[in-house]
N, C-alpha and C positions, 0 to 999 in steps of 0.2 A: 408497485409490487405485483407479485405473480398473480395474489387472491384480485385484486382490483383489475387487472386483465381479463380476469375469466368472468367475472360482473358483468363488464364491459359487453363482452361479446354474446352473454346468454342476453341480456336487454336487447343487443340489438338483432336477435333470432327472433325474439317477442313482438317487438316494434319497428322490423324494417332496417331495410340496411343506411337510410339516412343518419339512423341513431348511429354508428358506426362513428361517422365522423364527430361527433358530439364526447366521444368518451373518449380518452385519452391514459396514459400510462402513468402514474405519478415519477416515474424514474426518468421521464425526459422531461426538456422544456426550462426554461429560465422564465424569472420573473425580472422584469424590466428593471434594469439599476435606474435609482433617484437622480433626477437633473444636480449639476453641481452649478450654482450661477443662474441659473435656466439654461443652461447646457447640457447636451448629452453626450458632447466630444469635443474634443480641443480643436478644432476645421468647423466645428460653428462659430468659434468666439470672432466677433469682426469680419465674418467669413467675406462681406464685400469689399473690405479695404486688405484684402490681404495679396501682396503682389509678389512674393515671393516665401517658398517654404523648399529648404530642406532636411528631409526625415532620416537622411543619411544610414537607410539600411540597406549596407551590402555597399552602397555606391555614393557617387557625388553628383549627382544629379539633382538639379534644383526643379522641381514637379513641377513648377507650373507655365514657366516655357520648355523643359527640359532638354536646357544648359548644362549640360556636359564640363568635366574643368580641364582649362588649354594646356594646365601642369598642376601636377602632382607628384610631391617630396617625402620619401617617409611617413606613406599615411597607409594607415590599416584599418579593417575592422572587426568589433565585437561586443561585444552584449556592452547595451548602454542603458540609460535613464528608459529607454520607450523602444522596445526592438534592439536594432542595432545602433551603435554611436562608431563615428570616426575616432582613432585613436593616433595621435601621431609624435614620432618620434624627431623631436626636433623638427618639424616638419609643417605641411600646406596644403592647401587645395587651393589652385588660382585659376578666375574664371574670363573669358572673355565677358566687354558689357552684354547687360541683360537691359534692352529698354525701358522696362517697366519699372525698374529699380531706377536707374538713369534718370526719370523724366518724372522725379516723387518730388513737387513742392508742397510746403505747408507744412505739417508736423508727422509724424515718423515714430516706430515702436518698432523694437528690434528684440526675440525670446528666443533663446536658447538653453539647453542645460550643459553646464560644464561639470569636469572631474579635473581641473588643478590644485597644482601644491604650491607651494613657497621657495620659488628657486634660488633663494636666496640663504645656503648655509648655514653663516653665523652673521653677526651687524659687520664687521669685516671686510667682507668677503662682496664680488660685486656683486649688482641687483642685475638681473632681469625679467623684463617684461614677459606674458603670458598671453599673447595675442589671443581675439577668438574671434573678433568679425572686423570688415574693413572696408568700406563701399572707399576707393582711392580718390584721390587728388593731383594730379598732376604736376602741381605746383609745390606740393606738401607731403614730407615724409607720413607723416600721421595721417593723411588721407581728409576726405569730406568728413567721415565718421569712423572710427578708431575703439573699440571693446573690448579692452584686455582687462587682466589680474596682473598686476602691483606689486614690487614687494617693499616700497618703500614703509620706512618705519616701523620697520619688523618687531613683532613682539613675540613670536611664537612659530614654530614650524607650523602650526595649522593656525595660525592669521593668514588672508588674504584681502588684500586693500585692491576693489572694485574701483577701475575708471574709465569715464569715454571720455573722448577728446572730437570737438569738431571744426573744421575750419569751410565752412560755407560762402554762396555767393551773396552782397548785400550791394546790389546795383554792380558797377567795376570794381567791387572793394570785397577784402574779405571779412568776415564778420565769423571768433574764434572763440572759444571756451572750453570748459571741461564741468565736470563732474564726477566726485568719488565719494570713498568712504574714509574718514580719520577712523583708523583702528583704535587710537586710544588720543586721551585728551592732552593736548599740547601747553606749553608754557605761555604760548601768543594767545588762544583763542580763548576767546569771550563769550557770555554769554549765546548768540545765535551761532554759536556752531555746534552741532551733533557728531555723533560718535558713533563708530559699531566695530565690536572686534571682527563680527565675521567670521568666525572660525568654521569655514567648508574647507580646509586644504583635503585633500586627498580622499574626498565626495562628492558626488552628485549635488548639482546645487543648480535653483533654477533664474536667472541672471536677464533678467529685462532694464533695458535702458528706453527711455522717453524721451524723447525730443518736442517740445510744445510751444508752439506761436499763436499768441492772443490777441486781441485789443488793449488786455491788463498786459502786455509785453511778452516777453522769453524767455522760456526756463525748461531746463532737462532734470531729469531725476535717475535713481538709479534703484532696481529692485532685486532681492534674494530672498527665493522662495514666499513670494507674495508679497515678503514687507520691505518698505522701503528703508535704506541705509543711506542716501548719500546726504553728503553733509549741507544742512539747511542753509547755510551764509551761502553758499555758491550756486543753487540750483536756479536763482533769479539770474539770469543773463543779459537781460536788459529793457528796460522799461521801455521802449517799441516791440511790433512784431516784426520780428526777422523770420519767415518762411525760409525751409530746409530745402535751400536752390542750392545743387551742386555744381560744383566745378566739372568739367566734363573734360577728353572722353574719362570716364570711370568706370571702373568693374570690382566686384568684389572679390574680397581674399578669405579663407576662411584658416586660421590660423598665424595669419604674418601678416605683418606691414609693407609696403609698396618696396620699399626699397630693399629688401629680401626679398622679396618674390621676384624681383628684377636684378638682383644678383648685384646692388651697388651697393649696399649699408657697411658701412666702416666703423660701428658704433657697436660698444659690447653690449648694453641693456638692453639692445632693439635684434632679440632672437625670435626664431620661430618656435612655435608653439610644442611644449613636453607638457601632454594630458589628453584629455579627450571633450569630445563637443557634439550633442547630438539634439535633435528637432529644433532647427533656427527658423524663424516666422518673422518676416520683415512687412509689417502693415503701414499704409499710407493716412494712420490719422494713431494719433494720444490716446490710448487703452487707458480705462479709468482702473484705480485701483481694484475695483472692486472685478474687473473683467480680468485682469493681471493675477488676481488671486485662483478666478476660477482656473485659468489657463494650469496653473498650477497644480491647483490639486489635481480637474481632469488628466494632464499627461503623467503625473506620479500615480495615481491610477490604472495606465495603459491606456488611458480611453480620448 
C-alpha cells in the first residue's frame, strides 16, 4: 500500500540506501504455492524417466526431441485442461518414430487429459472407438500400445468405458492383453471384478494407463483423475515378467489407430478421434499411485 511505500523510503533516507533493498511493496510479490506430492510442477514428477511429452499448445510438437507430426487431419487448437489442448475433428496427428519412445523396455506410464463423449447414440446404433494415444505395430491394427474411450456397454450419454490394448514383443512371439473399465456390473462377473461408471463424457478428465513388469509378473492398470478404475480380474496379465519390448519400426499416433492414419481401415468402430487431448507424458518406468495423483492435481492446477 501507498502509506507502506513511504515508510519504506523515509527508513531508508535514515539508514542508507542498503535498507532500500530490504523493504518492499506489499502490493507485489507472491508467496510460494505448497509442494503437491513433493512437487512443485508436473515436469518434476519422474522428471528422469520421462522420454516423451507433449503440451500441445499451439502445436504438435513433442518437446523433447521436437518431432514435428509427418501428418495431420482435422486437428485444431484451443483452450484445454493446461494452456492449449489439440482438438480434433474426426481427426489425428501422426508422427514419424521418435527413438526414445522406440527403444523403452521394461515398464511404461503413458498421462494425458482428454475431453471425450459417447459416440455411441443409442444401444442400437454402431459403437465407436475414441482413440487418444498409439505407439504402432506393424504387425497389428491396435498397435504395441493402443489408449482410447469405449463405448461398449453403454449406460448413459456421459458413461465412458477406458481401454488400452497391447500387443508386445516376448522373445519371436507376441505377448497381448488389455485393460478397462466395466461401467456397470455384468450378469458373468463374480466376485474379483470391479466396476466404474466413469461418468467424464463431455469433460476434462485426466487418463493415465500403466504398463508394469515384475518378478511377482505383469499387470497394467488404468487411472481417471488420480484413481484407479480398471477392472481388477484383468489387470494381472501374467504370472512371468514380460518387459514392454515393441515391435518395431513404430511411431506414435495421437488420435487414431495405424490403420487410419495409413488410410487402410475398413472397420466402422475403428474411427479417429471426435474430442480433444492435451499434456501427453510417456515415462519409461510404473508411476506409483501416489505420483499419478500428484500428477493430477499439479496439471489441474496449471502448474
Amino acid at each position: 500500500m501507498k502509506t507502506n511505500k513511504f515508510l519504506c523510503y523515509s527508513i531508508a533516507l535514515g539508514l542508507g540506501v542498503t535498507m532500500i533493498t530490504s523493504c518492499g511493496s506489499d502490493d507485489g510479490g507472491s508467496t510460494p504455492l505448497p509442494p503437491i506430492g513433493g512437487y512443485n510442477s508436473a515436469d518434476e514428477v519422474a522428471a528422469a524417466d520421462l522420454v516423451a511429452y507433449w503440451a500441445l499448445d499451439g502445436d504438435g510438437i513433442e518437446e523433447i526431441s521436437g518431432t514435428s507430426p509427418n501428418g495431420t487431419v482435422a486437428t485444431s487448437f484451443a483452450a484445454g485442461a493446461k494452456g492449449q489442448a489439440a482438438t480434433f475433428a474426426s481427426g489425428y496427428m501422426k508422427y514419424p518414430s521418435i527413438p526414445a519412445l522406440a527403444a523403452m523396455s521394461g515398464n511404461i506410464t503413458v498421462s494425458s487429459w482428454v475431453k471425450i463423449t459417447n459416440q455411441k447414440a443409442n444401444p442400437d446404433a454402431d459403437s465407436a472407438i475414441s482413440p487418444i494415444f498409439t505407439l504402432t505395430n506393424p504387425n497389428e491394427q491396435v498397435g504395441n500400445l493402443a489408449i482410447f474411450g469405449n463405448t461398449h456397454g453403454l449406460v448413459s450419454s456421459d458413461s465412458i468405458q477406458m481401454k488400452a490394448e497391447f500387443k508386445v514383443k516376448d522373445g519371436e512371439e507376441t505377448f497381448g492383453g488389455d485393460c478397462l473399465n466395466m461401467i456397470k456390473q455384468e450378469d458373468w462377473m463374480d466376485a474379483t471384478h470391479t466396476w466404474n461408471a466413469n461418468k467424464i463424457g463431455g469433460q476434462w478428465a485426466h487418463v493415465v494407463y500403466v504398463y508394469e513388469a515384475t518378478d511377482q509378473g505383469t499387470s497394467n492398470r488404468l487411472y481417471v483423475n488420480g484413481i484407479k478404475i480398471s477392472n481388477s480380474a484383468w489387470e494381472k496379465r501374467s504370472d512371468m515378467s514380460k518387459p514392454f519390448v515393441q515391435f518395431t519400426p513404430t511411431y506414435p499416433i495421437i488420435g487414431a489407430l495405424r490403420t487410419v492414419a495409413e488410410g487402410t481401415n475398413t472397420d466402422t468402430w475403428n474411427a479417429a478421434l471426435k474430442g480433444s487431448v492435451d499434456e501427453i507424458r510417456v515415462y519409461k518406468k510404473a508411476l506409483s499411485q501416489s505420483d499419478i495423483g500428484a500428477l493430477y492435481e499439479l496439471e489441474k492446477a496449471g502448474r
